[in-house]
Every structure is written in C-alpha cells, then in structure tokens.
DOTORPA-644972 format. One record per residue (C-alpha): residue in three letters; x, y, z. Coordinates in steps of 0.1 Angstrom, whole numbers, plus 5000, padded with zeros to 4 digits. Layout:
REM DOTORPA-644972
ALA,X,Y,Z
...
***
This chain:
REM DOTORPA-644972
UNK,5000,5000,5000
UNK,5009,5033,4997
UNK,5008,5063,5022
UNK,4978,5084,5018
UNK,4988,5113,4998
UNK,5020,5098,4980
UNK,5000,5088,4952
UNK,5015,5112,4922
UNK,5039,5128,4940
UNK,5072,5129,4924
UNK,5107,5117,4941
UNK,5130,5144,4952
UNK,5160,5132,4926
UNK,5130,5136,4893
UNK,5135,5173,4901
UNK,5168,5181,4914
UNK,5187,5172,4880
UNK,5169,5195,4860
UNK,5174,5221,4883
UNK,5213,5215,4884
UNK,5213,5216,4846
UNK,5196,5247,4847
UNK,5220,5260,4867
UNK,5250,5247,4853
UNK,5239,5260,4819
UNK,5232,5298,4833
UNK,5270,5293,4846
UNK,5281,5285,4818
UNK,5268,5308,4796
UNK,5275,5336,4823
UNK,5315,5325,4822
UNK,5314,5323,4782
UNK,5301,5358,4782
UNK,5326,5371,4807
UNK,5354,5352,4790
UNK,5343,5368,4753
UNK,5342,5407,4771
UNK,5373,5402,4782
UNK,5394,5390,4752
UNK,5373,5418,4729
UNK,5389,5442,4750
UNK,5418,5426,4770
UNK,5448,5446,4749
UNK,5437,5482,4750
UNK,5455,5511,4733
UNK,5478,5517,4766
UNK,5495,5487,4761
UNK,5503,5493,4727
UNK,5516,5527,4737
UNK,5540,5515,4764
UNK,5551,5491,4740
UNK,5559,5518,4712
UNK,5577,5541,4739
UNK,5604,5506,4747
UNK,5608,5506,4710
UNK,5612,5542,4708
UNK,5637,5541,4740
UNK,5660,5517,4718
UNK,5692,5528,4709
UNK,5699,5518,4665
UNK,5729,5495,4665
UNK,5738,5473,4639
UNK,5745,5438,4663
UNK,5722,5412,4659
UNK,5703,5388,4684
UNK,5692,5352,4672
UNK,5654,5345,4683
UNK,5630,5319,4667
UNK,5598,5333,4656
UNK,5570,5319,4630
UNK,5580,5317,4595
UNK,5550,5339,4575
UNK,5564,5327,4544
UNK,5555,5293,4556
UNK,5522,5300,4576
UNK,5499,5321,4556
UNK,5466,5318,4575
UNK,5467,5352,4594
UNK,5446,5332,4624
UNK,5472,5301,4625
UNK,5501,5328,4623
UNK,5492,5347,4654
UNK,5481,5316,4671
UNK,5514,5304,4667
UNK,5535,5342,4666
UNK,5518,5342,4702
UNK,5532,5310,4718
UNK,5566,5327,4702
UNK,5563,5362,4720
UNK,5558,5342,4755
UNK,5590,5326,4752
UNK,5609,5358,4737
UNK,5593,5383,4768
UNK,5607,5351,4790
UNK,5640,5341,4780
UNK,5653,5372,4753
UNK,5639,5407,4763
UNK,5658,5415,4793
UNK,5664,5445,4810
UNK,5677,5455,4842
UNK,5652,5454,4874
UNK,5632,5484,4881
UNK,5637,5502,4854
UNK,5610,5515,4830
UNK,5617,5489,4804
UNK,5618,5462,4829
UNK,5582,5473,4839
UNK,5574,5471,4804
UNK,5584,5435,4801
UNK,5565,5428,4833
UNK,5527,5444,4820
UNK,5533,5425,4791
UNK,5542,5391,4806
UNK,5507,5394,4827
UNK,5491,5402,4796
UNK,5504,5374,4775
UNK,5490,5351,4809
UNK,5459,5365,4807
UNK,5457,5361,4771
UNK,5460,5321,4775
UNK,5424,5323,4781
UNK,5416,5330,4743
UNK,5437,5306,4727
UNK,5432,5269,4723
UNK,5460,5247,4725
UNK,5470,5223,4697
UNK,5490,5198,4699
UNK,5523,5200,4716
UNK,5541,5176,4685
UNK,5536,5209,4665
UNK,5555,5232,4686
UNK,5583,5235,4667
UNK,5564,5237,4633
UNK,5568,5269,4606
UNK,5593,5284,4632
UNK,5623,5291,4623
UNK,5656,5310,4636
UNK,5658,5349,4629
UNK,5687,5370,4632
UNK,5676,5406,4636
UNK,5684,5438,4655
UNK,5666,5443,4692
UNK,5645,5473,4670
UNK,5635,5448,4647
UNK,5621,5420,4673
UNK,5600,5446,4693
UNK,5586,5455,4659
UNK,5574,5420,4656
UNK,5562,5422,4690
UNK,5542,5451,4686
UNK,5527,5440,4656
UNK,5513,5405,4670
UNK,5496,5421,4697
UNK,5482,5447,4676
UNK,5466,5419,4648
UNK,5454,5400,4678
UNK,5439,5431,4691
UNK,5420,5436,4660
UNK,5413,5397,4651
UNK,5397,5399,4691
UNK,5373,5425,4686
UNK,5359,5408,4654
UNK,5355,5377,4673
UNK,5362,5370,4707
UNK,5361,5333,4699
UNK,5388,5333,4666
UNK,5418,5316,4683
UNK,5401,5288,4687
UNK,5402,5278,4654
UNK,5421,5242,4651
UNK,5451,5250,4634
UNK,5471,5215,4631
UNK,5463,5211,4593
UNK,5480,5242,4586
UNK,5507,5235,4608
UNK,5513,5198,4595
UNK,5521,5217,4557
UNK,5550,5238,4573
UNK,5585,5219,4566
UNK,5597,5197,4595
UNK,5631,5213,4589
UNK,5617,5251,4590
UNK,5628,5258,4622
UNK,5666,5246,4611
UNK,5668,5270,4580
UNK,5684,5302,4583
UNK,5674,5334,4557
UNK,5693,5335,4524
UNK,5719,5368,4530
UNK,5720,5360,4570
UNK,5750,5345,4584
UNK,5758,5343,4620
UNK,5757,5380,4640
UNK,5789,5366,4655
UNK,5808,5358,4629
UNK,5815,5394,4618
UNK,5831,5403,4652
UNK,5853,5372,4649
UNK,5866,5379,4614
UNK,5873,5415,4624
UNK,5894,5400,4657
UNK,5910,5373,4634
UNK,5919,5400,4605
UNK,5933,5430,4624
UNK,5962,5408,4643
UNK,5968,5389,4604
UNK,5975,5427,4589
UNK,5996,5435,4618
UNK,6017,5408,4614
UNK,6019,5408,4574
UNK,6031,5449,4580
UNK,6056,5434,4610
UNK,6069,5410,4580
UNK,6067,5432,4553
UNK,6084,5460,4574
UNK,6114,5434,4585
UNK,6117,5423,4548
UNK,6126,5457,4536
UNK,6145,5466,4566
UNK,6171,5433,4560
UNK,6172,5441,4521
UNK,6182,5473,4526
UNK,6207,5462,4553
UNK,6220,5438,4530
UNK,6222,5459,4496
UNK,6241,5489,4521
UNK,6267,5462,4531
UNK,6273,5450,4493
UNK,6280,5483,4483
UNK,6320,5488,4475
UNK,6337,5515,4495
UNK,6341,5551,4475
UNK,6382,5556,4471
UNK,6390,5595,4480
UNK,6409,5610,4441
UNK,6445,5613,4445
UNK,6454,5647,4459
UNK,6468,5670,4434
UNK,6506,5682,4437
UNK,6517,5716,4429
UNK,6537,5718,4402
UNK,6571,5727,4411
UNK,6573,5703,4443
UNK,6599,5679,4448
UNK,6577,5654,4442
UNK,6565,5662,4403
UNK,6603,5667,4399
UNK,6610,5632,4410
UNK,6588,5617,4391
UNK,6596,5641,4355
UNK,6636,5625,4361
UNK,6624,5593,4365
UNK,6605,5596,4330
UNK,6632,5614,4317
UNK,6658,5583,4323
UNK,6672,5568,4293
UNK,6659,5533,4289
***
C-alpha cells in the first residue's frame, strides 16, 4: 500500500537534476560571456603605447640577436600565424627581452608578461608535436624584434574584437604543411651575427703581422744591399807643380831606357 497522499507525487531526485542543469547551463553561459568581454577588450591602446615608447627608448645599432619566431612565408593563414606568433612572443618576453630590474623597460616586460598570461584564456591549445612547426631562427636587430612584438599584439587586438572566439580555430592542418626542417633553415643573405666580430678579431692581428713581416723584409734588404755596396776611394790629391815630388817623378820619365 501506499501512504495516503503519495499517490503522484514525484521523488526528490525527478527534480533536482533539471534544476542543476539549469544552473549549470546559466553558469556556463554567464562564464562564456565574461570570458568573450574580456578578450574583445583585453589589449587596449595603453598597452600598445607602452610598447611603442620601449621601441622608441631603443638605441639603433647594427648587432644582431638570434630568436626563433613563425616563419609567414611558411604560415599564411593570418589566424594560425598569430596563434602560433603568440606562443613565440611568450617565450621571447621570457627568455630574450631583458632589462635590468626596476627600470621603466623592465616594467614594460612585466605588464606584458601578465598580459600574454591572461591572454591564454583566448587561445586553444593544439598539439604540443607541432611546437616547433613553421618556426624558424631569425637574426635581427633588438628594434627589429619589438617591431614583431608590437605588431602581433596589435593583429590580435583587432582579430579579438571581430571575434572573441577566433583563436580557437584548430590549426594543426596548417601546421602539419610547414617543413619539418623550418625551424633549422636560416634566411638566404643572414649568416651568424657573430661571425662578423670574429673575422674582424681574426683579421686586424693577420694585417699587423703581414706589415711586421713586410716591414722586417725591407729593413734586412736594405741592410744587406748597404753592406754590398764597395767603398768610395777618396781622388789622389793633386801636387803643385814645382814640388819635389812632380820633379821626382819628370827625372824618373826622363831616364834613358
């Protein structure tokens, strides 16, 4: 039998899950709209300002840093490239933009660091095997790498207003086309910033010692051609004509033979 008045009534548990989807799905909509406002609007003009005043506090040199960064002549989707270009400005703010503590530039670095970590939240992740894939090794002046710097956060900037949501395209395919052997391959014209710097130590000691033997060379031959040279015999002095002398000699040429 059943208790009088349980007829038709409904267990707790018929209820309670519909209710928690509910919920869940008002969360979850609620945290999708959060997440979309904030990568519309999470790189705002001051960032790209502060980021054009380090480039503008750079002093122009001609040396050259080595730094890998996306091949674009590889990776043409504008998407895939920033989605990878991205990865590639974590590790450079990391591991190659340093500057000494507490100074303006320094702080710099450090704004953009937490933006970069904040920015995780709008990019999927593909696989980790393509890491390495359409990147290659760049050899370029400090000026030059901010540059590239600036110019990913400002596409991503743009690409984020469009649509919140555009990084999470699935970018493997493109990444698969790129050559294994990419990251390997050096520009056509580049050659190692060192290596100028070590031919101009090697060369200036080589000329010094060519001039040293050059110099010695000429020194000996002209020591040499000084010493072959046959001493210069003084003229006989010239006698007065009337000496005793000249008259010696005009009897001995006057002696019958």
């Amino acid at each position: 039998m059943t208790a009088p008045g349980a007829a038709g009534r409904c267990p707790p548990t018929t209820w309670l899950g519909p209710l928690l989807l509910l919920v869940c799905l008002l969360v979850s909509r609620s945290t999708a709209e959060e997440v979309s406002e904030n990568c519309s609007h999470m790189i705002g003009d001051g960032h790209l300002k502060v980021l054009q005043q380090l480039i503008d506090s750079q002093m122009e040199t001609s040396c050259q840093i080595a730094f890998e960064f996306v091949d674009q002549e590889q990776l043409t989707d504008p998407v895939c490239y920033l989605k990878k270009a991205f990865l590639q400005v974590q590790d450079i703010l990391d591991e190659t933009m340093r500057f000494r503590d507490n100074t303006p530039n320094a702080n710099v670095i450090v704004q953009l660091q937490e933006l970069s970590l904040r920015l995780n939240s709008c990019f999927t992740k593909d696989y980790e095997e393509q890491d390495k894939a359409c990147v290659r090794t760049f050899y370029e002046t400090p000026l030059q790498l901010l540059e590239k710097i600036k110019n990913v956060f400002n596409e991503t900037k743009n690409l984020l207003k469009k649509d919140w949501n555009i990084f999470s395209k699935n970018c493997n395919n493109s990444f698969a086309k790129c050559s294994s052997q990419g990251h390997e391959r050096q520009p056509e014209g580049r050659s190692d910033p060192q290596l100028p710097g070590f031919v101009l130590r090697l060369l200036v000691p080589s000329i010094i010692l060519v001039l040293l033997a050059v110099g010695g060379l000429l020194f000996y031959r002209r020591r040499r051609w000084s010493l072959r040279e046959p001493w210069t015999v003084d003229p006989p002095m010239e006698q007065p004509e009337g000496s005793p002398l000249t008259q010696d000699e005009d009897r001995q040429v006057e002696l019958p033979v």
